[in-house]
C-alpha positions in Angstrom: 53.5 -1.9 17.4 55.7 -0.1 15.4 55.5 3.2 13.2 57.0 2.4 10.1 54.8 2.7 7.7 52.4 5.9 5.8 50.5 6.8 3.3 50.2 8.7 0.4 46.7 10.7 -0.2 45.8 8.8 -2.8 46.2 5.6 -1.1 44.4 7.4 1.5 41.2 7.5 -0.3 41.3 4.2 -2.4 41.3 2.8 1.7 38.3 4.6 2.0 36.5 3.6 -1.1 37.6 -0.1 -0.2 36.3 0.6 3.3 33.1 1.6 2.0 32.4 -1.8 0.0 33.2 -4.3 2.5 33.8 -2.5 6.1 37.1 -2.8 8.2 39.6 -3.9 6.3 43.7 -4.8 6.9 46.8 -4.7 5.2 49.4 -7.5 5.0 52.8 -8.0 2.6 54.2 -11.4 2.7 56.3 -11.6 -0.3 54.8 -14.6 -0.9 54.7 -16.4 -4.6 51.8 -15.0 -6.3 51.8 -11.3 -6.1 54.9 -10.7 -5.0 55.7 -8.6 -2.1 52.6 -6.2 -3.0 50.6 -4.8 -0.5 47.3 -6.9 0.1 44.3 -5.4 1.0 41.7 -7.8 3.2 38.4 -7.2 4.7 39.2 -7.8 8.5 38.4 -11.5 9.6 39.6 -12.4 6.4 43.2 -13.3 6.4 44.8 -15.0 9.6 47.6 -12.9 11.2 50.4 -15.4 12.4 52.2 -15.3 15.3 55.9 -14.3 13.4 53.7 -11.4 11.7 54.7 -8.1 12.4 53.0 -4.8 12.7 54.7 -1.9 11.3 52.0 0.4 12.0 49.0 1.5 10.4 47.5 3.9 7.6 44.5 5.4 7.8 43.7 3.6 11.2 44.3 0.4 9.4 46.6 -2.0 10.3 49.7 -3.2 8.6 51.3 -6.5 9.0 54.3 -7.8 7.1 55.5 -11.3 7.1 58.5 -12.2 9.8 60.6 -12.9 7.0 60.5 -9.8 4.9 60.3 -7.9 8.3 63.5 -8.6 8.7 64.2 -7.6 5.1 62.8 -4.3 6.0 62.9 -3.6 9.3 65.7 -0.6 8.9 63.2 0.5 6.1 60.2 3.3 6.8 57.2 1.8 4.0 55.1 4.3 2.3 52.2 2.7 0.8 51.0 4.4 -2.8 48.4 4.0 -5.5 49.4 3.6 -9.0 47.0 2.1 -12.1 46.8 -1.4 -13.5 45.3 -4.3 -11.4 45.6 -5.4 -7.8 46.9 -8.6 -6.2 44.5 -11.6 -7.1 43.5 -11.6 -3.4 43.5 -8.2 -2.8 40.6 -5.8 -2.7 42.0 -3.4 -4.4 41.9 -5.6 -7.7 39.1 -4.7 -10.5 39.4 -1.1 -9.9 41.9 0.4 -12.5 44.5 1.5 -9.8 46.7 -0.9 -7.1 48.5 -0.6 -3.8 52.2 -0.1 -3.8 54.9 0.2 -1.8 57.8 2.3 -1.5 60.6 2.4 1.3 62.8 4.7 2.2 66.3 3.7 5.3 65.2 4.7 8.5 67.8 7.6 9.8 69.9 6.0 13.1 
């Protein structure tokens, strides 16, 4: 596993209040078609991990997978995952509570 990725206090706790609702959770960012490249937020069990997904670390002992494709996209990227308002991904669980997960990225020093 890798240690690319953080997060912000605030993301910190809307984990949390997710966690509380439905239990263990996971994160995952495909940059798929129909929210983009957002972070998704999925109770665990719920979302299969394939085998070209790639964890970059975890927040809040949650862990985060990105799709093989945008990994490599990334991968010289550090991700730090942030709250701002408005509404989550469709699938997410994050969505119907005011405020969604984003992400930021900053080059990894060499």
């Amino acid at each position: 596993m890798l240690n690319q990725v953080e997060a912000t206090p605030a993301a910190i706790n809307l984990i949390k209040e997710i966690q509380d609702q439905y239990g263990p959770v996971i994160f995952h960012q495909s940059g798929g078609c129909c929210d983009g490249s957002a972070p998704m937020c999925f109770a665990k069990g719920e979302f299969l991990i394939a085998d070209h997904d790639v964890q970059m670390g975890e927040i809040a002992g949650v862990p985060f997978y990105i799709g093989g494709l945008q990994f490599e996209a990334w991968k010289h990227t550090k991700l730090t995952i942030d709250v701002v308002d408005g509404q989550g991904g469709m699938f997410s669980l994050d969505n119907g509570r005011g405020k969604r997960f984003i992400t930021r990225s900053d080059l990894c020093e060499v």
